[in-house]
KOLRO-414885 format. One record per residue (C-alpha): x, y negated, z negated. Coordinates in Angstrom, 3 decimals, decimal comma, padded with zeros to 6 digits. Each point is the difference from the previous one (the first is absolute). Layout:
// residues N
<u=X v=Y w=Z>
...
// end
This chain:
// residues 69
<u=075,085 v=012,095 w=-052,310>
<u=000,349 v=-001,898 w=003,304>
<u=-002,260 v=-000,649 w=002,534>
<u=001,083 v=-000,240 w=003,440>
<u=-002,074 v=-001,214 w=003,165>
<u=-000,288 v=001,753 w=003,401>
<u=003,733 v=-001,111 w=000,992>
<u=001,685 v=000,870 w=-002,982>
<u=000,068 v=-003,599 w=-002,089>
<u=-000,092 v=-000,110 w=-003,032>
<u=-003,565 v=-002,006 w=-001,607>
<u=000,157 v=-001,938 w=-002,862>
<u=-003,008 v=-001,693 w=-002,348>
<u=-000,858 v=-003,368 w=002,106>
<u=001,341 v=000,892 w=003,209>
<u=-001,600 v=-000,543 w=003,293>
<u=-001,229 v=002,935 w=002,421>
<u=-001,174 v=000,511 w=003,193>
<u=-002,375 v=002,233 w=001,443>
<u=001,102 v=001,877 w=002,575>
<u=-003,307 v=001,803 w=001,733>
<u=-003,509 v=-000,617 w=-000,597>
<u=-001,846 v=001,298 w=-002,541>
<u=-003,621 v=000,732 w=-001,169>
<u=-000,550 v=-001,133 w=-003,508>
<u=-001,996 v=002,542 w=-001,736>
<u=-003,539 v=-000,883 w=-001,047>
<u=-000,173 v=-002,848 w=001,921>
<u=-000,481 v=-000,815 w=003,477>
<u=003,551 v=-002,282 w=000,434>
<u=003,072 v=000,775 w=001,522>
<u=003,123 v=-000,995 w=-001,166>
<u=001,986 v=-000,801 w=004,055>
<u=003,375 v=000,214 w=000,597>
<u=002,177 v=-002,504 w=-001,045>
<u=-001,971 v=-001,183 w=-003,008>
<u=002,324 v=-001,552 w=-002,767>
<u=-000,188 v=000,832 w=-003,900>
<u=001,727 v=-002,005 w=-001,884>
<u=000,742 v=000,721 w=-004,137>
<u=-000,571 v=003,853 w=-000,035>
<u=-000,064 v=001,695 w=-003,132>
<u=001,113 v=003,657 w=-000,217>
<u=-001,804 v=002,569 w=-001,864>
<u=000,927 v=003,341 w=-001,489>
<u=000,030 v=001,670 w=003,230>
<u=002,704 v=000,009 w=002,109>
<u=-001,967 v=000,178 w=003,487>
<u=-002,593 v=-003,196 w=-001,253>
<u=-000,121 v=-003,755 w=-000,623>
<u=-002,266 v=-002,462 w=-000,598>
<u=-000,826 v=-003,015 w=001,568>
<u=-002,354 v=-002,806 w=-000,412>
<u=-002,447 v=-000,911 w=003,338>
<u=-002,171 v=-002,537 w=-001,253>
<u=-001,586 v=000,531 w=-003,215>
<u=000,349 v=003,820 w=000,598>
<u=002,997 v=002,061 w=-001,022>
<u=000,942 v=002,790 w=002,861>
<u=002,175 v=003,024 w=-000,541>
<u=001,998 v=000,738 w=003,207>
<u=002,242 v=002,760 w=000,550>
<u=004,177 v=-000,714 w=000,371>
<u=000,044 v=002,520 w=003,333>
<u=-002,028 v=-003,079 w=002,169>
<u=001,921 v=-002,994 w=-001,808>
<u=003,176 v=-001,630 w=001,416>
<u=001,693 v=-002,912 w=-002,428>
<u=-000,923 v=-003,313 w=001,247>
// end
């Protein structure tokens, strides 16, 4: 399996991602802006989903609105 972000890279466990548009983070009233860094992603069984830490919480973001950092 290989998971690729919106330009075509390749992601690895422990890269570093960007996001590329702003999103709403469900059940919560934060937004995650453009340009906001994640460093030491871990992928999960899904091809179009990774998981990232922010804090103390862990947030699954989708691959189509991630560019590698």
């Amino acid at each position: 399996m290989t998971v690729r972000d919106s330009n075509g890279n390749e992601l690895n466990d422990g890269d570093a991602v960007q996001v590329i548009k702003d999103l709403k983070v469900k059940g919560s009233s934060e937004t995650l802006k453009r340009g906001t860094v994640f460093k030491n992603i871990r992928l999960t069984d899904d091809e179009e989903a990774i998981e990232c830490g922010q804090g103390r919480n862990t947030v699954v973001l989708k691959t189509c609105f991630l560019k590698k950092a």
